[in-house]
C-alpha atoms as one frame of an Amber mdcrd trajectory, in Angstrom:
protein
   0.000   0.000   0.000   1.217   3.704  -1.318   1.518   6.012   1.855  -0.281
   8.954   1.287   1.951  11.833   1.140   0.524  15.594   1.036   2.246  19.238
   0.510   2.699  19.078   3.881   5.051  16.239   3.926   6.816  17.538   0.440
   7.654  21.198   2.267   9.039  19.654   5.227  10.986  17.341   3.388  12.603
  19.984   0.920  12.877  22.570   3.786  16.366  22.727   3.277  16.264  23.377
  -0.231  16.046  27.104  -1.415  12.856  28.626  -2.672  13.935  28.671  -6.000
  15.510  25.762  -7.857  17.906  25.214 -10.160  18.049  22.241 -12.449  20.763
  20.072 -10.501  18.553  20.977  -7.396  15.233  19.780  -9.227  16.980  16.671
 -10.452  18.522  15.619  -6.875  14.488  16.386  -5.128  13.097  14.136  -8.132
  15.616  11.198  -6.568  18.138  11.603  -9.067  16.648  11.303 -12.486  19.014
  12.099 -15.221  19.489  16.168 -16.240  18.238  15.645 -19.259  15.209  14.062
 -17.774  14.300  17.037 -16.009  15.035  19.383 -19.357  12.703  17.263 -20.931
   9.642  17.745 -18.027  10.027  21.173 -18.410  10.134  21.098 -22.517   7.369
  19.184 -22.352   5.366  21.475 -19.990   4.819  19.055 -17.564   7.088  20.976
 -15.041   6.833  24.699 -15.064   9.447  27.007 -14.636  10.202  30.967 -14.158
  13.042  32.097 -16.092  16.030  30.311 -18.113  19.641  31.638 -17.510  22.730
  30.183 -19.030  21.503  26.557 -19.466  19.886  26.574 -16.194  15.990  26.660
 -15.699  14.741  27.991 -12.189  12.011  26.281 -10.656  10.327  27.597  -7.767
   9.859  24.675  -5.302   6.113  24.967  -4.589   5.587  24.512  -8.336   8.223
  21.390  -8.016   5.702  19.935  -5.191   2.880  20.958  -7.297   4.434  18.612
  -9.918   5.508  15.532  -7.764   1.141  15.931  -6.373   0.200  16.217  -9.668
  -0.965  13.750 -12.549   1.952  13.803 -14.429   3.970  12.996 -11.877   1.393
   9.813 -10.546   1.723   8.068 -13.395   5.458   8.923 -14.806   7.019   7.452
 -10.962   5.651   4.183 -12.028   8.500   3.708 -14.915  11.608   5.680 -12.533
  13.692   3.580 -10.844  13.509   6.223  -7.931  10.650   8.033  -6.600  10.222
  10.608  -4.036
């Protein structure tokens, strides 16, 4: 059985992360997933993001735990090898 996890349990666990994300910081929260992985999410639209500077997308972290609650993210964790 899946535990039920909530925003709650997503800020507390990325407390120690700043408020806004950069790629490598989006990538290590998702578990690990490849760079390019996380390029492709936001590409895609599936993960939204506020501005693009040098190669680098910044993510605001409520929008990151907006993604990991969201669809997307429900049925994508099913094919990673690591989940959050």
């Amino acid at each position: 059985m899946e535990k039920i996890r909530n925003r709650q349990y997503y800020e507390s666990r990325f407390a120690k992360y700043p408020d806004v994300l950069d790629t490598e910081q989006v990538r290590v929260m998702l578990g690990g997933i490849a760079i390019a992985t996380v390029w492709k999410l936001i590409r895609r639209g599936h993960l939204r993001y506020i501005d693009y500077l040098e190669q680098c997308y910044l993510v605001p972290k409520d929008w990151l735990i907006d993604y990991i609650l969201g669809e997307h993210y429900a049925k994508y964790k099913k094919i990673l090898s690591v989940q959050v």
